[in-house]
Z-matrix of the N, CA and C atoms (Angstrom, degrees):
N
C 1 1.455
C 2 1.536 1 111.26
N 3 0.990 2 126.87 1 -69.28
C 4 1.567 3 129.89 2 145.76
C 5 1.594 4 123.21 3 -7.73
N 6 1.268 5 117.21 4 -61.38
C 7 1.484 6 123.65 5 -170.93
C 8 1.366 7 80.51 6 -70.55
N 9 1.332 8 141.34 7 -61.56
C 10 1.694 9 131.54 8 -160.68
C 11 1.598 10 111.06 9 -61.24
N 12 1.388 11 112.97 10 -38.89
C 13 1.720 12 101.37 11 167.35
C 14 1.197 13 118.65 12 -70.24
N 15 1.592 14 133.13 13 -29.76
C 16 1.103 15 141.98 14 -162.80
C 17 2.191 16 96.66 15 -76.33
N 18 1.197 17 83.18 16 -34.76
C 19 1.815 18 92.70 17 -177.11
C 20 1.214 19 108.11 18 -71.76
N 21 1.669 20 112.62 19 -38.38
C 22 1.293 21 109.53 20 179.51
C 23 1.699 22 130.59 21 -86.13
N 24 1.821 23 104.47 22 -7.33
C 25 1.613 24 96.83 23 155.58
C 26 1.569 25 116.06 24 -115.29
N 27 1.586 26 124.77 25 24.59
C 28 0.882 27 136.06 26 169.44
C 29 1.733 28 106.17 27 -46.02
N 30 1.094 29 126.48 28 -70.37
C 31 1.265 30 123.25 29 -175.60
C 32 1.676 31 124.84 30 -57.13
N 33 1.112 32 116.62 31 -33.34
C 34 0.996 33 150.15 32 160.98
C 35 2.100 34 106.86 33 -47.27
N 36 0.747 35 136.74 34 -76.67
C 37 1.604 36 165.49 35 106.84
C 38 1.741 37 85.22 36 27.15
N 39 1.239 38 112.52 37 -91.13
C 40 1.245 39 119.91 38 -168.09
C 41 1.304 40 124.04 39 -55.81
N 42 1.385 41 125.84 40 -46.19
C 43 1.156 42 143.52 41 150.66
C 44 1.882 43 113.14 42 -26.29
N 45 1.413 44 97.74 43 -52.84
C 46 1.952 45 99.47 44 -162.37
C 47 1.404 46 78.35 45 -71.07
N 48 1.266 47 125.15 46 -63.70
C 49 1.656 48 134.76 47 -168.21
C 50 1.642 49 118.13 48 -25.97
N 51 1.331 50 94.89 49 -38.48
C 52 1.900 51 117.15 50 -176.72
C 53 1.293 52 108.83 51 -65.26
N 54 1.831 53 96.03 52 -69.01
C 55 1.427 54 125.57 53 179.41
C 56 1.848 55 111.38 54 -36.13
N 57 1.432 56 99.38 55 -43.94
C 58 1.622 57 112.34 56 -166.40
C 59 1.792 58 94.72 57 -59.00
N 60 1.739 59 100.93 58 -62.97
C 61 1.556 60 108.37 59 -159.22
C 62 1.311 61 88.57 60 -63.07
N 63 1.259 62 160.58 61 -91.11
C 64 1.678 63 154.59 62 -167.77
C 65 1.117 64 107.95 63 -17.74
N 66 2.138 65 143.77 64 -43.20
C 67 1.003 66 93.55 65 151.69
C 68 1.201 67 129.86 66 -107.57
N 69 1.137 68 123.30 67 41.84
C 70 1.262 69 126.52 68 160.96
C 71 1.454 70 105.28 69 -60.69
N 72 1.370 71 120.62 70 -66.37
C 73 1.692 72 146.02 71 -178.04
C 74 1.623 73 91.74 72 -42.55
N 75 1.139 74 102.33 73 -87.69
C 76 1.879 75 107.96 74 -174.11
C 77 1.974 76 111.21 75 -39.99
N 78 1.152 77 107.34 76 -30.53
C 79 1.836 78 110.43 77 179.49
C 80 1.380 79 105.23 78 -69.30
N 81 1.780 80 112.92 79 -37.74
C 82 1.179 81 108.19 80 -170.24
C 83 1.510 82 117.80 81 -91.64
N 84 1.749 83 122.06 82 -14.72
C 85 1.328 84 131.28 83 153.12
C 86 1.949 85 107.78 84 -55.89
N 87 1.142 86 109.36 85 -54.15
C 88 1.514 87 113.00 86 170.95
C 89 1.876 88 99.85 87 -34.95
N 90 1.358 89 106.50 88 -55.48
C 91 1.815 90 96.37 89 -147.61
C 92 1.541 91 107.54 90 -85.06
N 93 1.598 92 103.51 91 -14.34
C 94 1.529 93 90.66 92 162.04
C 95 1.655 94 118.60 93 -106.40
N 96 0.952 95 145.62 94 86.25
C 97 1.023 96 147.86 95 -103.78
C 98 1.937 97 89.84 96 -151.10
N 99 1.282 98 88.54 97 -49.48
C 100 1.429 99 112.77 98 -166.46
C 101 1.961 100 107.23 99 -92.65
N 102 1.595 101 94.85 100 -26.62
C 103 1.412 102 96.16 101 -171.99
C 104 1.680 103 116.97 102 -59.44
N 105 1.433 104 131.45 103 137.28
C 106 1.344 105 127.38 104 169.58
C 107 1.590 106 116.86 105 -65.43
N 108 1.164 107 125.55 106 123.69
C 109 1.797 108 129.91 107 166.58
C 110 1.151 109 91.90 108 89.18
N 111 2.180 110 131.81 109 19.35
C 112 1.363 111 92.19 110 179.47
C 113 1.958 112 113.99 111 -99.79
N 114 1.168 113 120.81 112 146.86
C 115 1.057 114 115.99 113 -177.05
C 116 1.599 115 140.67 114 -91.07
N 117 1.336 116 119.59 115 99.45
C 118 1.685 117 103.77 116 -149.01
C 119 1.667 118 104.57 117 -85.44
N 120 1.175 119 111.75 118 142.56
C 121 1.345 120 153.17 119 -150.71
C 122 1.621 121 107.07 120 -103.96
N 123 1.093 122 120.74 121 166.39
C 124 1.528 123 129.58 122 -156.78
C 125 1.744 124 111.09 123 179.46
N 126 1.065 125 98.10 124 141.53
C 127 1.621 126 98.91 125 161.98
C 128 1.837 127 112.39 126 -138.20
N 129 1.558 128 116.16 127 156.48
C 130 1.047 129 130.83 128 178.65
C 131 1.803 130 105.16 129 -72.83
N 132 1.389 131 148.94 130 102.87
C 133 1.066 132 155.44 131 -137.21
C 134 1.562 133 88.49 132 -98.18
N 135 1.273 134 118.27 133 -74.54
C 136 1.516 135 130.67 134 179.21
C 137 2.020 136 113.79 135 -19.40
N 138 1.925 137 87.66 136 -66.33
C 139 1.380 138 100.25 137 -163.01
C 140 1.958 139 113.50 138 -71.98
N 141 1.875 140 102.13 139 -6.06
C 142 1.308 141 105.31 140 179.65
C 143 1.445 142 102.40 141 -96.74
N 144 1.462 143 124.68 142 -26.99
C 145 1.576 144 108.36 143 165.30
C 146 1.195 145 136.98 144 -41.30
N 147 1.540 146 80.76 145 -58.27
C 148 1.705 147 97.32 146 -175.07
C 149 1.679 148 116.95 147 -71.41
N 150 1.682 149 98.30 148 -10.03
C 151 1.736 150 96.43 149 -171.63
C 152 2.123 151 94.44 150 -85.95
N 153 1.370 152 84.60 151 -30.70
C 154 1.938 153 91.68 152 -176.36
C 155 1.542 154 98.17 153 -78.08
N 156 0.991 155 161.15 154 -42.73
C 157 1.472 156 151.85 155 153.75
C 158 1.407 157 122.83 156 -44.17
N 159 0.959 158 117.38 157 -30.66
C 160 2.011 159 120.23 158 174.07
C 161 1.557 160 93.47 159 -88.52
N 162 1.261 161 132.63 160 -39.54
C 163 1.442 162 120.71 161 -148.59
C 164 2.062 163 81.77 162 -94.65
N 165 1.339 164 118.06 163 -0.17
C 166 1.772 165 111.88 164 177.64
C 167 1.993 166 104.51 165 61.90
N 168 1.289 167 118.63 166 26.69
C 169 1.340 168 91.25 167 -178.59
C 170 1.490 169 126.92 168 -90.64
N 171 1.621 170 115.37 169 10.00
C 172 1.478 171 100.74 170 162.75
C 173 1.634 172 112.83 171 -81.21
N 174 1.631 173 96.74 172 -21.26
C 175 1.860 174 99.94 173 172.80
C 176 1.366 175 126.13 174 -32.56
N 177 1.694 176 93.87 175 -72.99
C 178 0.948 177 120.34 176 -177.86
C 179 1.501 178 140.80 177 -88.75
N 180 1.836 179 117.31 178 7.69
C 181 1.262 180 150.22 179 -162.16
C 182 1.796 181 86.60 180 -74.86
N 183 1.353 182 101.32 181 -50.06
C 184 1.529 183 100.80 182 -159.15
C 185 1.653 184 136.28 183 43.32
N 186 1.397 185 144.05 184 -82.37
C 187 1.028 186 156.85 185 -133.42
C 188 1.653 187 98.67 186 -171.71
N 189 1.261 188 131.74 187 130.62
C 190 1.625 189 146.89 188 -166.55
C 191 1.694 190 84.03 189 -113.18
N 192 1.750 191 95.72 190 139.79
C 193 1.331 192 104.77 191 147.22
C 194 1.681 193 118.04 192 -96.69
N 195 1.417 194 97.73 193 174.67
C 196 1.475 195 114.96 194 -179.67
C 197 1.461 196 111.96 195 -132.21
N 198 1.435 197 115.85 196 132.11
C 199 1.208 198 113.26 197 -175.97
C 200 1.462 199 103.38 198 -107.23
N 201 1.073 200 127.67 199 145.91
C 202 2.238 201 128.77 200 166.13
C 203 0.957 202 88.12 201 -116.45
N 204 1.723 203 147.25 202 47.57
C 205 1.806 204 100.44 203 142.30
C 206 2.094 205 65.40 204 -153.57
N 207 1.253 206 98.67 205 160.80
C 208 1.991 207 128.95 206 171.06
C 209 1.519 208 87.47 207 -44.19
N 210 1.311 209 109.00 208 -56.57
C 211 1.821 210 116.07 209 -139.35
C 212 1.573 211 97.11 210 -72.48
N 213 1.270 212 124.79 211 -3.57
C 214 1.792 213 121.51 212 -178.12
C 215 1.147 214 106.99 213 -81.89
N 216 1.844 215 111.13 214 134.45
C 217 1.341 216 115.81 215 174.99
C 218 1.274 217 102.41 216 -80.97
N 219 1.770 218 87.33 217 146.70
C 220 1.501 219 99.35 218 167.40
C 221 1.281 220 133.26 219 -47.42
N 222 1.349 221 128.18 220 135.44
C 223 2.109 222 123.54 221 179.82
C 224 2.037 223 104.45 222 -46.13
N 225 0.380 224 96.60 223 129.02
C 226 1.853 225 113.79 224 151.09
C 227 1.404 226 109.99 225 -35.14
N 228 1.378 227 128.60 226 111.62
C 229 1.465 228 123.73 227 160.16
C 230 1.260 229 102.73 228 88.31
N 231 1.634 230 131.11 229 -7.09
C 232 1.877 231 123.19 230 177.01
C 233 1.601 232 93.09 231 -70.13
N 234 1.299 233 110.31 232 139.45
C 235 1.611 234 104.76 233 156.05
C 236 1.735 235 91.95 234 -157.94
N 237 1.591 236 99.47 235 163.70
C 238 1.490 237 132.38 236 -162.53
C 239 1.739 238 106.05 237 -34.80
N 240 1.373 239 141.26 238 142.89
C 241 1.209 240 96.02 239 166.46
C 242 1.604 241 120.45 240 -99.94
N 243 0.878 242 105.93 241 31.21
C 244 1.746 243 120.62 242 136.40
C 245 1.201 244 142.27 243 -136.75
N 246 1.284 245 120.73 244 147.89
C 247 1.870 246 129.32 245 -149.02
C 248 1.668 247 67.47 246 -101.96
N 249 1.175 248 161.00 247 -103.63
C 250 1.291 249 141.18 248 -76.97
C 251 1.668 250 84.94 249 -150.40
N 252 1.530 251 119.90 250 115.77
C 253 1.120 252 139.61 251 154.39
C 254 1.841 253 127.93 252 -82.15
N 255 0.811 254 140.40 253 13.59
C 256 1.322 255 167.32 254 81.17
C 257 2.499 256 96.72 255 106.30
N 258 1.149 257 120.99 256 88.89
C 259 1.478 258 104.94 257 177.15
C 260 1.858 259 114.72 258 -57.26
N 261 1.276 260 121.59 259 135.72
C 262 1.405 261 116.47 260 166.96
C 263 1.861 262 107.21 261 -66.10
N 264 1.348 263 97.33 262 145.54
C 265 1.195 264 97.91 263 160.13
C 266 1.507 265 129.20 264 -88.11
N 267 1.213 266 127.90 265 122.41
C 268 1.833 267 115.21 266 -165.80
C 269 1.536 268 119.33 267 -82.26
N 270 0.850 269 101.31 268 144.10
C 271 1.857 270 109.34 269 171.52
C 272 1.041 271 115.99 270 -44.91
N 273 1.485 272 116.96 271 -50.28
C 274 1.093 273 128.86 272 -145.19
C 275 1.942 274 100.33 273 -170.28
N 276 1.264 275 123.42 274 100.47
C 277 1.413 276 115.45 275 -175.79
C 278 1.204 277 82.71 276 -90.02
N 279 1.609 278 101.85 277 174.12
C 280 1.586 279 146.89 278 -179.28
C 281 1.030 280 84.10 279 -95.38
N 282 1.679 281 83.54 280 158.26
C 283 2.400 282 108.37 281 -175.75
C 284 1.821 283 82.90 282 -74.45
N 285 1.680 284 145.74 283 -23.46
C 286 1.138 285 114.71 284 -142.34
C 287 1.873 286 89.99 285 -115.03
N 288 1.551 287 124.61 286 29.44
C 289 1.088 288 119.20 287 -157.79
C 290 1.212 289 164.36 288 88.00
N 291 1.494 290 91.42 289 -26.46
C 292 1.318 291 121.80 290 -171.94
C 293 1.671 292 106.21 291 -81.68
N 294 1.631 293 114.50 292 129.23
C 295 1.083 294 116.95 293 -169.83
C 296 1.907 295 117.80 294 -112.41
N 297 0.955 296 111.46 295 29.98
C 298 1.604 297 139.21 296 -164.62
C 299 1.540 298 99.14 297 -89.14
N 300 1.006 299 113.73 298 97.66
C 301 1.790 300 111.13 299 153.65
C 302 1.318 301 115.57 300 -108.28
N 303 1.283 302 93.88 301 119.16
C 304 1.546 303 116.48 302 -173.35
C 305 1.399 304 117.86 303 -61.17
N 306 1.088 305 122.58 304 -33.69
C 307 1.129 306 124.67 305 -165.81
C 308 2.014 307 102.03 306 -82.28
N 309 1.322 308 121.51 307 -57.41
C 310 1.493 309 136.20 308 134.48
C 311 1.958 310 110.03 309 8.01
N 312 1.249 311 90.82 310 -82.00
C 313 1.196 312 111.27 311 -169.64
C 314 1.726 313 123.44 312 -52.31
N 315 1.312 314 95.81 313 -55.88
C 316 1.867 315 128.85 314 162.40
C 317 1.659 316 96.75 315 -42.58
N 318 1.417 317 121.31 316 -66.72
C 319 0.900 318 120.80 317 -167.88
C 320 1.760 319 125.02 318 -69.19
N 321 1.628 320 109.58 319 -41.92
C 322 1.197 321 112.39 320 158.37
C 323 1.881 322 118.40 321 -55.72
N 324 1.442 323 111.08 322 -27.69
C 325 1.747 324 112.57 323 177.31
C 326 1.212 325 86.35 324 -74.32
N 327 1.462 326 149.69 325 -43.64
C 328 1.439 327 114.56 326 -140.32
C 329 2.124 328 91.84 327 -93.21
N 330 1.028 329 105.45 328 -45.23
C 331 1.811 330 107.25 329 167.84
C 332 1.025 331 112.54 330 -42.56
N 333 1.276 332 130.08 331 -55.37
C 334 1.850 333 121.11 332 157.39
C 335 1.055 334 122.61 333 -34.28
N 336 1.725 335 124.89 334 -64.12
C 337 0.987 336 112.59 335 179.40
C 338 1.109 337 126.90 336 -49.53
N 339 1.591 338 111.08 337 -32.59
C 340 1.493 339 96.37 338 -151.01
C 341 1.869 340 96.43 339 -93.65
N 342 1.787 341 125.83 340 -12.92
C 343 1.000 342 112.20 341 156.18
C 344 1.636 343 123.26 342 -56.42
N 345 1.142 344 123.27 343 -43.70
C 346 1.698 345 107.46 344 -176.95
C 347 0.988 346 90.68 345 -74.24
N 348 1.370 347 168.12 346 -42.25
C 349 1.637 348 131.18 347 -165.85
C 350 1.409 349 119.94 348 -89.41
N 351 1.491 350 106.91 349 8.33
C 352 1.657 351 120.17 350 142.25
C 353 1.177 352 124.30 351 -79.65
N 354 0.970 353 113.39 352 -26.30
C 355 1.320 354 131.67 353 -163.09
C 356 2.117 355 102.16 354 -81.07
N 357 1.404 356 69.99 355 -60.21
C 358 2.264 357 88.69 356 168.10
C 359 1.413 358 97.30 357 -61.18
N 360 1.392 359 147.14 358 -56.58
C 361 1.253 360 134.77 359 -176.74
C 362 1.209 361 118.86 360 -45.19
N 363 1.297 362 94.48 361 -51.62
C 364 2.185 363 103.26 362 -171.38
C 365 1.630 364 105.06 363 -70.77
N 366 1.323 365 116.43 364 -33.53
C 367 1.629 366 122.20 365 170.60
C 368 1.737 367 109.99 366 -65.64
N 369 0.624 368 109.88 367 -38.60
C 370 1.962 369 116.56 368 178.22
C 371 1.634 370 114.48 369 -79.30
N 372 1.279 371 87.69 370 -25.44
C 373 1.988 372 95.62 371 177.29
C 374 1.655 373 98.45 372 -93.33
N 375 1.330 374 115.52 373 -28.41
C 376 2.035 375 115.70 374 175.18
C 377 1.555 376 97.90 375 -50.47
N 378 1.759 377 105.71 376 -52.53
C 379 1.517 378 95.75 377 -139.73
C 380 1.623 379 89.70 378 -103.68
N 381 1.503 380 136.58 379 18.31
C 382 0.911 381 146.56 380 142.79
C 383 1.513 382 118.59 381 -44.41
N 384 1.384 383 98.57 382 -67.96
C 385 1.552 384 126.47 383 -167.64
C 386 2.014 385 100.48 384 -70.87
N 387 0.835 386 102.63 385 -44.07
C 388 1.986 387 114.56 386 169.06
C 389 1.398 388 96.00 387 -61.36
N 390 1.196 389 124.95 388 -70.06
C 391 2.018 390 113.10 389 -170.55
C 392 1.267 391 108.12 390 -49.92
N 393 1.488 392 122.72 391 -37.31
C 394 1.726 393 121.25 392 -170.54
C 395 1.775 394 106.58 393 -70.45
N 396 1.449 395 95.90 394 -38.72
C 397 1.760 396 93.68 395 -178.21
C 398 1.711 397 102.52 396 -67.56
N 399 1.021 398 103.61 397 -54.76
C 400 1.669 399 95.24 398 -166.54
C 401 1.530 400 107.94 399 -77.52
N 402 1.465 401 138.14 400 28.12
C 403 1.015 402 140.26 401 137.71
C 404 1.367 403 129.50 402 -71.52
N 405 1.431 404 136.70 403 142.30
C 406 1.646 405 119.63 404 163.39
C 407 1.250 406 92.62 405 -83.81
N 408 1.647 407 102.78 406 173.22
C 409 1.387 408 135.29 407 165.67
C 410 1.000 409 122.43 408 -78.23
């Protein structure tokens, strides 16, 4: 019963997880904005779902270790949660390098946003619709 709910907000799960790190990525293209040589960054959203859903890693993510000292090997099986960090190409660079269009950027943060709190809607209406079934009448 478990593995079938767990299957059934698996996508869901992965998705907010994505959504989160993109804007993380896009907040942090926002804050250097101003920086010289800095290069703003992007990822393909689509092609990392579907690569994090075949490869099962909210399944199997379970529980994170923690290391307290440099000298601890890394856990077995942790990896980035993205394979492909991706540079934008600019319209138009700055004389000082910097490849950040603001206007670009603003606009990709505000489409983010407003996908994960679609994203949170359609997840709250899943497990909405799951509490009503497994209730009696």
């Amino acid at each position: 019963m478990i593995d079938k709910l767990a299957g059934a907000l698996n996508f869901h799960q992965e998705a907010l997880n994505l959504r989160h790190e993109r804007q993380r990525v896009l907040a942090s293209n926002i804050a250097n904005a101003d920086t010289p040589h800095f290069k703003a960054r992007d990822f393909d959203f689509s092609r990392e779902l579907s690569s994090a859903l075949q490869s099962g890693r909210a399944a199997s993510q379970g529980l994170s270790l923690r290391t307290t000292s440099a000298r601890h090997l890394d856990a077995a099986g942790q990896s980035s949660p993205l394979h492909e960090l991706l540079y934008r190409v600019p319209e138009q660079p700055s004389l000082d390098g910097n490849t950040v269009d603001m206007d670009r950027e603003r606009v990709a943060f505000a489409e983010n946003a407003m996908r994960y709190q679609a994203a949170l809607t359609m997840l709250n209406s899943r497990i909405q619709g799951l509490k009503s079934a497994m209730q009696p009448e």
